[in-house]
Structure formats: structure tokens, C-alpha cells
C-alpha positions as CSV (number, residue, x, y, z in Angstrom):
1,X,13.0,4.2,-17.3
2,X,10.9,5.6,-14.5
3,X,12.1,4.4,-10.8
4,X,10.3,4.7,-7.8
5,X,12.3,4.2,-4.5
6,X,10.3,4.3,-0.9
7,X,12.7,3.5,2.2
8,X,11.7,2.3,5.6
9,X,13.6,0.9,9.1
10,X,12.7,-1.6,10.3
11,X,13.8,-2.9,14.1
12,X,14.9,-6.4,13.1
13,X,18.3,-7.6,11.9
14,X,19.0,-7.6,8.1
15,X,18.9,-11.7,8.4
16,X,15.5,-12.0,9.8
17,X,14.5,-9.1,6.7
18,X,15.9,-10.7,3.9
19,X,14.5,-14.1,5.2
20,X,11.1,-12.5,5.1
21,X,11.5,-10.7,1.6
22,X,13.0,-14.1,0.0
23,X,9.9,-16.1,0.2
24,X,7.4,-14.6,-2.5
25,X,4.7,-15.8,0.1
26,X,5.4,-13.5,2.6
27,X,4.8,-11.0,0.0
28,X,1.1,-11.3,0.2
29,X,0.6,-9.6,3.7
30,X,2.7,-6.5,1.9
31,X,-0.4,-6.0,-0.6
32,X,-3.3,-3.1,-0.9
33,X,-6.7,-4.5,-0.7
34,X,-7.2,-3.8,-4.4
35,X,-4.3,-7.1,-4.9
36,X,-6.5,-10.7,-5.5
37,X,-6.6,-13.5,-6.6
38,X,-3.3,-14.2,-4.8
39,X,-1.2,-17.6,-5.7
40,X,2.4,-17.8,-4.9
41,X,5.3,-20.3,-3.9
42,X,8.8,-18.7,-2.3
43,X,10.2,-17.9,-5.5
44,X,7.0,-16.4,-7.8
45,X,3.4,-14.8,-7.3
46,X,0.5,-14.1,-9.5
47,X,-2.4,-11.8,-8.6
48,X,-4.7,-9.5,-10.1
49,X,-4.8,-5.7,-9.8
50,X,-8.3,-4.7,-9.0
51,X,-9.6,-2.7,-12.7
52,X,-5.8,-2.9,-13.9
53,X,-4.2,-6.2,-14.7
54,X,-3.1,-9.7,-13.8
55,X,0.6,-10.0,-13.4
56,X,2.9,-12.9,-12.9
57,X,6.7,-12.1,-11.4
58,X,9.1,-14.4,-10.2
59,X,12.6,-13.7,-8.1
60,X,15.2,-13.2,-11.0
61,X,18.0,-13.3,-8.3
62,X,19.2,-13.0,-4.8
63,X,22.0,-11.9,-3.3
64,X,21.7,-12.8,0.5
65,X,21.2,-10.7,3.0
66,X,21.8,-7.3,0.5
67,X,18.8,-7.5,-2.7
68,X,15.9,-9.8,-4.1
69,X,14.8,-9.2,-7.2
70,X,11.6,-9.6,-9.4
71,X,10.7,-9.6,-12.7
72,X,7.7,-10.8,-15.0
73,X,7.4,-14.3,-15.7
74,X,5.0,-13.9,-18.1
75,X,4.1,-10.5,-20.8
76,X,3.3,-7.2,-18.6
77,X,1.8,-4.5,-19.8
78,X,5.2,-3.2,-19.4
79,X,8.7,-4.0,-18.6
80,X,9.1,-3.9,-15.0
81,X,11.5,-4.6,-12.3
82,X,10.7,-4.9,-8.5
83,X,13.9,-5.3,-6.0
84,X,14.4,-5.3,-2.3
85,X,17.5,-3.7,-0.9
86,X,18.2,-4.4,2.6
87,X,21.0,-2.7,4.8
88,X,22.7,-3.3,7.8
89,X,22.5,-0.2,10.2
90,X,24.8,-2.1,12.6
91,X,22.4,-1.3,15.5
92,X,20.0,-4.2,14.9
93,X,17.8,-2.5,12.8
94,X,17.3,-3.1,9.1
95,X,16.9,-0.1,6.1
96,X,14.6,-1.8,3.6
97,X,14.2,0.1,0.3
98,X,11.8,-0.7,-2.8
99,X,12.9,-0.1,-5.9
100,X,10.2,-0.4,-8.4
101,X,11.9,0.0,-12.6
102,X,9.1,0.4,-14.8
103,X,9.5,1.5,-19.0
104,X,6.9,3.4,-19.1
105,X,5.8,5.9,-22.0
106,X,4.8,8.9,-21.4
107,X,1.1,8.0,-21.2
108,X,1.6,5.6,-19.1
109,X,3.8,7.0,-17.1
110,X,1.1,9.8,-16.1
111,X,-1.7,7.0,-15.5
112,X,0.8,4.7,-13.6
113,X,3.6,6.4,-11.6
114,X,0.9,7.6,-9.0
115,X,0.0,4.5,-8.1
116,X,3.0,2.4,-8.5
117,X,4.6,4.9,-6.0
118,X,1.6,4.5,-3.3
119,X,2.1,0.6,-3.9
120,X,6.0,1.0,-3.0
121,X,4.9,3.1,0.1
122,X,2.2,0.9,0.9
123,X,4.9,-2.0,1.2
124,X,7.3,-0.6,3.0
125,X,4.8,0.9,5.7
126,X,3.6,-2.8,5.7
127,X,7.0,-4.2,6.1
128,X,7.5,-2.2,9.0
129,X,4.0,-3.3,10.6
130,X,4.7,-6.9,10.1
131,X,8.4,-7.2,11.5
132,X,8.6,-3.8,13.9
């Protein structure tokens, strides 16, 4: 299983954060430009990857104000698992952390875990942007 982690505070309480992360809409404004075709309701979204795939995930569970997590809802090109980890810093601010478990071979691995990391950096920087 490859994992790729990125971390980020944000300046909001963990409420306000998990609130935001909950609702698969939200999700949309967290995307790289190369993400269309973008449908979602607060507990799935479906989009394309631009010259990669389509994929479908839905929130598998919650556990409030601590995780969110995602999985496919329909056939990846590979098992995957996306989850949200929010933490109290007891100041007011929030640490966010994207976990992103993917089974990846060792091909894909070398084609995929560049990118799937700059997406889990990507999100967190935009997490950041959108709440402070």
C-alpha cells in the first residue's frame, strides 16, 4: 500500500473544518485545473482527470469533528482510499492532514505517486486558501 500524507493549519476551529470537509461539494474548490467534469452531492463526487481517468468516490464514514473518509463507489483503476484528519490545536486553529491509500504496483506506483502527492499538496494548500 503506498500512502501519501500532506499536512496543513489552518486558522479556523476544527468544527468550522470538518463542516467544510463533510460536504463532498465543497471538495470542488480543493481541485487542480486538470479535475472536470465535476458532479457531486455532500456525501459523493464524480469527475474526470484530465488524460487519466474518471473516478467516482463517495464518503465511506465520518467521525465528527476527527476523519472523513472516501472510497470508490464505482471500479478504479486501483484501490484507493482518501481521508481527512482534522486536529484540534487548542488555539483555534485546525491541523488538516490528507491521507491518500492507494495499492499500487510497482508500475503504477512510479507513474502515479508523483502526482497523487502534488494532488494531496494541492488540497491542503487550497484548504488553507479557502478557510485562512
Amino acid at each position: 500500500m503506498t500512502v501519501i500524507e500532506s499536512a496543513v493549519e489552518v486558522n479556523k476551529p476544527v468544527a468550522e473544518v470538518y463542516a467544510f470537509l463533510s460536504n463532498m461539494n465543497n471538495h470542488q474548490q480543493l481541485m487542480p485545473e486538470n479535475i472536470y467534469n465535476w458532479e457531486s452531492t455532500e456525501d459523493d463526487a464524480r469527475f474526470t482527470i484530465q488524460n487519466m481517468a474518471k473516478l467516482a468516490i463517495k464518503i465511506s464514514s465520518r467521525i465528527e469533528n476527527q476523519e472523513i473518509t472516501a472510497i470508490p463507489s464505482e471500479k478504479a483503476p486501483f484501490d484507493v482510499e482518501l481521508k481527512w484528519t482534522v486536529a484540534d490545536n487548542g488555539n483555534g486553529t485546525t491541523t488538516a492532514k490528507h491521507i491518500i491509500s492507494a495499492d499500487l504496483n510497482m508500475m503504477m506506483k512510479m507513474l502515479a505517486s508523483g502526482p497523487l502527492q502534488k494532488l494531496a499538496d494541492h488540497q491542503t494548500e487550497k484548504l488553507k486558501e479557502i478557510l485562512g
